[in-house]
C-alpha positions as CSV (number, residue, x, y, z in Angstrom):
1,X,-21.2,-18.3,-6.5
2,X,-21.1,-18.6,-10.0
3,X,-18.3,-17.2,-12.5
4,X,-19.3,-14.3,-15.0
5,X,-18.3,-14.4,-18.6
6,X,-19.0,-11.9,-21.1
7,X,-19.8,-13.2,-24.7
8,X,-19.9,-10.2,-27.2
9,X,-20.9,-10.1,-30.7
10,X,-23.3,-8.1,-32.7
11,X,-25.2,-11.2,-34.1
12,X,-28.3,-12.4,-31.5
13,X,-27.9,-16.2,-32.6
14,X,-24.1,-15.9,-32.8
15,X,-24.8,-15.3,-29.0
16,X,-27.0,-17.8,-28.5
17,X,-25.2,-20.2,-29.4
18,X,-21.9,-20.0,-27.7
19,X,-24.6,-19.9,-24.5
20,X,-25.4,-22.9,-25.3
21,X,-21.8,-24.4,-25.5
22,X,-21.0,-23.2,-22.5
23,X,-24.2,-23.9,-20.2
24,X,-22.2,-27.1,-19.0
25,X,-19.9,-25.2,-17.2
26,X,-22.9,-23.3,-15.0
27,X,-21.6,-19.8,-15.7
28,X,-23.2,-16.4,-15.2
29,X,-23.3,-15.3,-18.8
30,X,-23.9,-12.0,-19.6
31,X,-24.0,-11.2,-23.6
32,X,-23.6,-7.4,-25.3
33,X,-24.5,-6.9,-29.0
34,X,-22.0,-3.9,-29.6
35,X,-18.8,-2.6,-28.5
36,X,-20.3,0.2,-26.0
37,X,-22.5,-2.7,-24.3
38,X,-20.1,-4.7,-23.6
39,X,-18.2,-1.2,-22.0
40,X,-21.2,-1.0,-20.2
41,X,-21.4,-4.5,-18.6
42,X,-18.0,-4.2,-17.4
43,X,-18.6,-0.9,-15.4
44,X,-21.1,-2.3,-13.3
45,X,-19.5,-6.4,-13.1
46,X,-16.2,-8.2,-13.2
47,X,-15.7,-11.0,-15.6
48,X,-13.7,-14.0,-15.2
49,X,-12.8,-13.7,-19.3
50,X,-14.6,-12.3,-22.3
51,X,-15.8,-13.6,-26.0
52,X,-15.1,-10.7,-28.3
53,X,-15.9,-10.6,-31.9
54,X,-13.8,-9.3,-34.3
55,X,-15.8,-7.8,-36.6
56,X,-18.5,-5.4,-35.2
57,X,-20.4,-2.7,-37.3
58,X,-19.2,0.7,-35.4
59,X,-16.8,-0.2,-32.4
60,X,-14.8,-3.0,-33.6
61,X,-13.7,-5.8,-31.2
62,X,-9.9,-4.4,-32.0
63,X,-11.5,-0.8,-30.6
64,X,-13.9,-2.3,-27.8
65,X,-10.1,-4.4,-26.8
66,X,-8.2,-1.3,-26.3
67,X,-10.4,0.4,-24.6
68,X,-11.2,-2.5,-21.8
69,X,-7.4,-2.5,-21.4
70,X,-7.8,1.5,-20.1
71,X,-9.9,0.3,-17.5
72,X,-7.8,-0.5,-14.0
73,X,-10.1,-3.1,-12.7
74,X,-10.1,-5.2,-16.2
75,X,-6.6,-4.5,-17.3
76,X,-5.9,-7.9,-16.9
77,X,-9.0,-9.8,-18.0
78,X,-8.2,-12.3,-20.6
79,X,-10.2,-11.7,-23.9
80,X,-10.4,-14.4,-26.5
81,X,-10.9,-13.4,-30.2
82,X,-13.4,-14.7,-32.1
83,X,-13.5,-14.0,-36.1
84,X,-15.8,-15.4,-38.7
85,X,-14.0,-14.2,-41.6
86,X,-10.4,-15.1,-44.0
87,X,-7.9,-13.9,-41.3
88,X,-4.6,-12.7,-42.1
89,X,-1.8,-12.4,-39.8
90,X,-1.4,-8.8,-39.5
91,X,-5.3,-9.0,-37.9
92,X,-4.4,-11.6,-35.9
93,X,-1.3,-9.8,-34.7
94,X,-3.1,-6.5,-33.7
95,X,-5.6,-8.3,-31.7
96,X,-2.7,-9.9,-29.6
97,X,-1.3,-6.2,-29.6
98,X,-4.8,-5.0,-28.1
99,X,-4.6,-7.8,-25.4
100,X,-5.9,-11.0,-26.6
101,X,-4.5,-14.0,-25.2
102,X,-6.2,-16.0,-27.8
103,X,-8.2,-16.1,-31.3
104,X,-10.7,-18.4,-32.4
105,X,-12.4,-18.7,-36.1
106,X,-15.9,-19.4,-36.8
107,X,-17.3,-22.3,-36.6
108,X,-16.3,-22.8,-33.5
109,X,-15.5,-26.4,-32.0
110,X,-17.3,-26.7,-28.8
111,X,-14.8,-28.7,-26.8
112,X,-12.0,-26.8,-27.8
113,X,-13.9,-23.7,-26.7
114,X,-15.3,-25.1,-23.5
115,X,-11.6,-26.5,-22.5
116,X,-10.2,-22.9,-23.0
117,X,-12.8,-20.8,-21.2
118,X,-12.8,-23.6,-18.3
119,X,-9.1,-22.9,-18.2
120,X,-9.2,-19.2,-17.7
121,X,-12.5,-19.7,-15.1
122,X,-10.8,-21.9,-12.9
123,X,-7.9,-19.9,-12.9
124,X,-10.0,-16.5,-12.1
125,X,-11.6,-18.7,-9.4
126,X,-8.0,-19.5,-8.0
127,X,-6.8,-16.1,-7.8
128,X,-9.9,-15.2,-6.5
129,X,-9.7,-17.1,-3.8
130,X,-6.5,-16.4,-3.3
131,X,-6.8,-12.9,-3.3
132,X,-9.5,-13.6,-0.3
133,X,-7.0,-15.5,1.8
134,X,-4.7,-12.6,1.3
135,X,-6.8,-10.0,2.2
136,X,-8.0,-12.7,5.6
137,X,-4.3,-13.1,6.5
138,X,-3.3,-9.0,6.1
139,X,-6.2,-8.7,8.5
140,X,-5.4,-11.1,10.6
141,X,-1.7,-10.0,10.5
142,X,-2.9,-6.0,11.5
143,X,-5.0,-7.8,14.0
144,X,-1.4,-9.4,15.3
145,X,0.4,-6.4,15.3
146,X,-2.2,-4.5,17.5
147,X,-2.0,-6.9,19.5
148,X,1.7,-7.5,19.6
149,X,1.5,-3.4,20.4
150,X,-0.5,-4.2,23.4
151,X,1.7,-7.2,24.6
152,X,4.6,-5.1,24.2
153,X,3.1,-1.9,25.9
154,X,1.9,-4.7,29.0
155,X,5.3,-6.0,29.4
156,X,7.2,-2.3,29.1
157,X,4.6,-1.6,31.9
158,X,5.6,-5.4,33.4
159,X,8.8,-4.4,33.2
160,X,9.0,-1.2,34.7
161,X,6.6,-2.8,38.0
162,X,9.3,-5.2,38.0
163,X,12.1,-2.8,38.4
164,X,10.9,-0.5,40.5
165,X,9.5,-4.0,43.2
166,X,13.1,-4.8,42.7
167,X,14.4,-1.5,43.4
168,X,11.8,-1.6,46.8
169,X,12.6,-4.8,48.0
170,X,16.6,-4.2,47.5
171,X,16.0,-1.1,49.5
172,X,13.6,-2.2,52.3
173,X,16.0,-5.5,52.7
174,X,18.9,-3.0,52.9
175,X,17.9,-0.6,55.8
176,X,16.7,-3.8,57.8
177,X,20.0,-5.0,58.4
178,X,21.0,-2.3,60.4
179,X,18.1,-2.6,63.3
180,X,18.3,-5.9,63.0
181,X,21.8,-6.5,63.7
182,X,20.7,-4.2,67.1
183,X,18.2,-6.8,67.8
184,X,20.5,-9.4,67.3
185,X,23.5,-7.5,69.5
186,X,21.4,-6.7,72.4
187,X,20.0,-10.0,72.6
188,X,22.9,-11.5,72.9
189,X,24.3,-9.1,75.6
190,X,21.5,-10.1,77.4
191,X,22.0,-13.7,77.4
192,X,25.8,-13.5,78.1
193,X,25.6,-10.6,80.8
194,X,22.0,-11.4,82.7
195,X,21.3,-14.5,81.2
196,X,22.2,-16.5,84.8
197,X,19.5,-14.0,86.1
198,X,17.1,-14.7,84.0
199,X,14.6,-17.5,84.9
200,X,14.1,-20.4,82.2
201,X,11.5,-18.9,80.4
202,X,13.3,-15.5,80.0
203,X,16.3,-17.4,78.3
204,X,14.4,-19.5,75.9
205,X,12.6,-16.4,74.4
206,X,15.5,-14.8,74.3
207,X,16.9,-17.6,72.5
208,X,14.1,-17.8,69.9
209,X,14.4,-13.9,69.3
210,X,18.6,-15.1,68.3
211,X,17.6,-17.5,65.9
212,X,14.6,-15.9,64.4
213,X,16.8,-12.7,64.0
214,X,19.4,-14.7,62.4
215,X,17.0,-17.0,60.1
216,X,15.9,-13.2,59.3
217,X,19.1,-11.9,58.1
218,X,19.7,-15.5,56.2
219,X,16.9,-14.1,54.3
220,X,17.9,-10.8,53.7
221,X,21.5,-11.9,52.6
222,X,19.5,-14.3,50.0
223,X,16.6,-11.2,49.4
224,X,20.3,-9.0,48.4
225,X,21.7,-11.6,46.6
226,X,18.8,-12.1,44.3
227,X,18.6,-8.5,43.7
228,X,22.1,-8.5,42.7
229,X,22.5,-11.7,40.8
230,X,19.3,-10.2,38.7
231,X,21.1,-6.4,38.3
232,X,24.5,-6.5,38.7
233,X,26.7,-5.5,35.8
234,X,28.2,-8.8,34.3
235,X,31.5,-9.4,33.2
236,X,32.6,-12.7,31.4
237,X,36.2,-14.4,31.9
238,X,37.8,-17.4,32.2
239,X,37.0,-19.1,35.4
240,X,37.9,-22.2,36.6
241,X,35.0,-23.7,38.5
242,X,37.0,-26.5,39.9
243,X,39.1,-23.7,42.2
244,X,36.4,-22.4,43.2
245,X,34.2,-26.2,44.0
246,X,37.3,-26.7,46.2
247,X,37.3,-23.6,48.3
248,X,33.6,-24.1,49.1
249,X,34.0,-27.8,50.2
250,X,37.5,-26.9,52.1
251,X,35.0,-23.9,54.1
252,X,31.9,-26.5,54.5
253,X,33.8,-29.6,55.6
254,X,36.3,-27.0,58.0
255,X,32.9,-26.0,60.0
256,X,31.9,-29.7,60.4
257,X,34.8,-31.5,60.7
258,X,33.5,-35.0,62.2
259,X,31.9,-35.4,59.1
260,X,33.0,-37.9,56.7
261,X,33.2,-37.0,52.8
262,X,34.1,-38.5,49.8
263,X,34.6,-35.5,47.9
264,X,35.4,-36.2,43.6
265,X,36.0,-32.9,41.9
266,X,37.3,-33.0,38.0
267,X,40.1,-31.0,38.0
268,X,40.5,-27.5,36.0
269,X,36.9,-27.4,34.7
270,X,37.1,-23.7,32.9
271,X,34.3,-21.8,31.9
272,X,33.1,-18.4,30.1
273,X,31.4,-17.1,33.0
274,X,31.3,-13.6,35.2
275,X,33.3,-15.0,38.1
276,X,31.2,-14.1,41.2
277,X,27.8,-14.7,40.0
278,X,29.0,-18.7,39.5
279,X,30.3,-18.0,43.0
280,X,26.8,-17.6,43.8
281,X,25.6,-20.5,41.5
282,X,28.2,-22.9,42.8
283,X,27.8,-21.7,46.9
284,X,23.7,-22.7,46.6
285,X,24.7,-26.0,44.4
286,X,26.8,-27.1,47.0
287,X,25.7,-25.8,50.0
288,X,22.5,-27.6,49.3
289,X,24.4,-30.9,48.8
290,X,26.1,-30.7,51.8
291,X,22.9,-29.7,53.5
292,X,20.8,-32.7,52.0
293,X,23.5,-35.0,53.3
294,X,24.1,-34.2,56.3
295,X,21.6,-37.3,57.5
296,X,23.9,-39.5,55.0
297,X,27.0,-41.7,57.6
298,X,29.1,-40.4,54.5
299,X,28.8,-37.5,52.2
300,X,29.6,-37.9,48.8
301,X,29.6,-35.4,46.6
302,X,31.1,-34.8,42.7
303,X,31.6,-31.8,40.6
304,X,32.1,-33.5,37.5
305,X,31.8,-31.7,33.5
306,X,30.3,-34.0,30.4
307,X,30.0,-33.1,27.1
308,X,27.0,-33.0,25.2
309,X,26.6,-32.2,21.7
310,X,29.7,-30.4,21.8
311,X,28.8,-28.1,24.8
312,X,30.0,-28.2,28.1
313,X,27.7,-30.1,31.2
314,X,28.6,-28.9,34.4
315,X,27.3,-30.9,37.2
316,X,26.6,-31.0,41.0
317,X,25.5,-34.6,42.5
318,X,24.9,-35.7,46.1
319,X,23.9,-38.9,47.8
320,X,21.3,-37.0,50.2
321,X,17.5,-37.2,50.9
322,X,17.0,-36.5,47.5
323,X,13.4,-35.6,46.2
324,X,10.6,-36.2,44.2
325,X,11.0,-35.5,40.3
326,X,7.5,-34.9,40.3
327,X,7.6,-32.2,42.7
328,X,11.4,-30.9,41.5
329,X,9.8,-28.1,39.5
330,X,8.9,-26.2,42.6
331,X,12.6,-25.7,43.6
332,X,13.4,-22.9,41.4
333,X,10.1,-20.9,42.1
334,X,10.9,-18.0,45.5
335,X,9.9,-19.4,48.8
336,X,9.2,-23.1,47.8
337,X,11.1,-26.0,50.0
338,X,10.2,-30.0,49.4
339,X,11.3,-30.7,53.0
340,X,10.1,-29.3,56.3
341,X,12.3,-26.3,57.4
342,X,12.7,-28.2,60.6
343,X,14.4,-30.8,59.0
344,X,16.6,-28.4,57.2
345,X,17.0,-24.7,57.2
346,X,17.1,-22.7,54.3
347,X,14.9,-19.6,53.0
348,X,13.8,-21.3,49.3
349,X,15.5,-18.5,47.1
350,X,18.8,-20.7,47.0
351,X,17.7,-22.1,43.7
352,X,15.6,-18.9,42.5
353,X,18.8,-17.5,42.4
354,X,20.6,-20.2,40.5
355,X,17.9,-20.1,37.6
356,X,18.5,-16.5,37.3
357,X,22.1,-16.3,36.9
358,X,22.1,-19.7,35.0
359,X,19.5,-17.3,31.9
360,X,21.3,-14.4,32.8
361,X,24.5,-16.3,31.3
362,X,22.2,-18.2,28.4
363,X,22.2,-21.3,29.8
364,X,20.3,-23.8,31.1
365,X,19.6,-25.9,34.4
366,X,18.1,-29.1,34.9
367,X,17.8,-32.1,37.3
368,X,18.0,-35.9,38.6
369,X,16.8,-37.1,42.0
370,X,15.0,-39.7,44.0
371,X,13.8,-39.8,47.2
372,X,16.8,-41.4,49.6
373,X,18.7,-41.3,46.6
374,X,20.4,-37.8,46.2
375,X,19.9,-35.5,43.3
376,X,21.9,-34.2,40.5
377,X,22.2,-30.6,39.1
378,X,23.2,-30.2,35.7
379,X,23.4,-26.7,34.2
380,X,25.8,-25.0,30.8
381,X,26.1,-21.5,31.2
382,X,25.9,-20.3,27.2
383,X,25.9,-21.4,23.5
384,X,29.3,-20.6,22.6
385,X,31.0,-22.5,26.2
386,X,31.6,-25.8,24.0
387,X,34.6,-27.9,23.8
């Protein structure tokens, strides 16, 4: 699209020839004869700068300045002088009053003309274009911000699903532990008072009812836990994690005691933590461990602390079954196991839970593993826990 200019001056040929200097730039040119023309072209176009003669019989340039200046949309549009006659300073200084940004005296020298008007039309077609992108980028930043609204409105609503399936399945997992600690009672009164009575068959269903009911409860105690380490009200203090790696080992190794364990904890590892949702984090690091070694002729297992760009490293590492990295992901995500569940029990929330308190405390988890090769958990638990 091509730039308009406005030349103005009373004299046809006067006209006619700064049209000709400045074809080379491929302008639109429009050209007024008077004062009240050149009033006229600017209500109806907007020009990248405008030629004004001085000297005009009636409305003087000087005249025809002032009043473009009263006019909002061409406050600002630069106007070059352009005098034939003797001119003396205070002229020159009025038309810069008026709003000239420049004054010129006939004859004119092409090249110096056609360097200033290219000037002042390159930079109207900068701003121009500028103002374009500007007015692209405020709609595309309203377009954002409706959009942002919705997100946000979506997530409140998210949100609020969230709480209230929270709120249902803390519930519904809470009232089943009552009738299902009957099942479990009664079954068991059964095998120890009729159970001689009761033919083969009899026994062994009543034996799968026990351990379903209990594999049931496993998963309520994990369904409760989640719940909590998700809700619960959490207070930070000083903790030190090694105390509490060693009470968990001393309770694991005192229920298998043929096992054989190399056990390496670093001692008085503290952290900024609220004290029983680590509990939680360090009873499913560890109780996996000793779980995924239980194939292993010795378990070995560390609790050991690095440091890594000035923050603290906690980690958990085991010489188990391991896993594949590839599939590791899956882990942290409700309900999914790597191994067959009758190669080892477990209800896949363990490490659901971990993730949760690990965010919940601004931190991160992370891991190493191979398969026949144990794994390694590495997790920090905030920003501001650094050496």
């Amino acid at each position: 699209m091509k730039t308009n200019v406005l030349l103005v001056d009373d004299v046809p040929e006067n006209l006619i020839a700064l049209e000709a200097i400045l074809r080379k730039l491929e302008l639109n040119i429009f050209k007024a004869t008077s004062g009240r023309d050149a009033l006229r072209c600017l209500l109806e176009n907007d020009f990248a700068m405008i030629l004004l003669d001085i000297h005009m019989p009636g409305m003087d340039g000087l005249e025809t300045a002032k009043l473009i200046r009263l006019r909002e949309s061409s406050q600002n549009t630069p106007i070059i002088f352009i005098s034939a006659y003797e001119t003396g300073d205070m002229e020159v200084l009025k038309a810069y009053s008026v709003g000239g940004i420049d004054f010129l005296l006939k004859p004119i020298i092409p090249e110096i003309l056609l360097y200033k008007v290219e000037v002042l039309v390159n930079l109207f077609n900068h701003n121009r274009t500028l103002a374009a992108h500007m007015k692209q980028l405020e709609e595309t930043n309203l377009e954002l911000a409706r959009q942002l609204e919705t997100i946000q409105q979506l997530n409140s609503q998210l949100t609020n699903a969230n709480e209230q399936l929270e709120a249902f399945v803390y519930s519904t997992t809470h009232d089943l532990r009552a009738p299902l600690r009957i099942i479990q009672n009664f079954t068991n009164i059964v095998l120890d008072k009729y159970g001689r009575s009761v033919e083969p068959t009899g026994r062994d269903y009543l034996k799968r009812i026990t351990d379903k009911t209990q594999s049931m409860s496993h998963l309520i105690d994990d369904l409760l836990s989640l719940a909590y380490a998700s809700n619960s009200e959490m207070s930070r203090q000083e903790v030190n994690l090694s105390q509490i790696v060693q009470s968990i080992m001393d309770e694991l190794m005192s229920l298998s005691p043929e096992r054989q364990v190399k056990l390496n904890i670093q001692p008085n590892l503290i952290a900024h933590a609220d004290k029983d949702l680590i509990k939680i984090v360090l009873n499913n690091l560890l109780g996996n461990a000793w779980k995924f070694t239980s194939q292993s002729s010795i378990t070995a297992i560390e609790f050991l602390m690095i440091e890594h760009q000035k923050q603290k490293v906690f980690s958990v590492r085991d010489n188990g079954v391991g896993f594949d990295m590839e599939q590791g992901e899956k882990l942290f995500k409700p309900f999914q196991r790597l191994h067959n569940k009758n190669d080892f029990e477990g209800t896949g929330i363990g490490l659901t839970i971990v993730r949760r308190i690990i965010d919940r405390h601004g931190g991160s988890i992370w891991f190493e593993a191979a398969v026949n090769y144990g794994a390694a958990f590495y997790f920090t638990l905030s920003i501001t826990d650094t050496t």
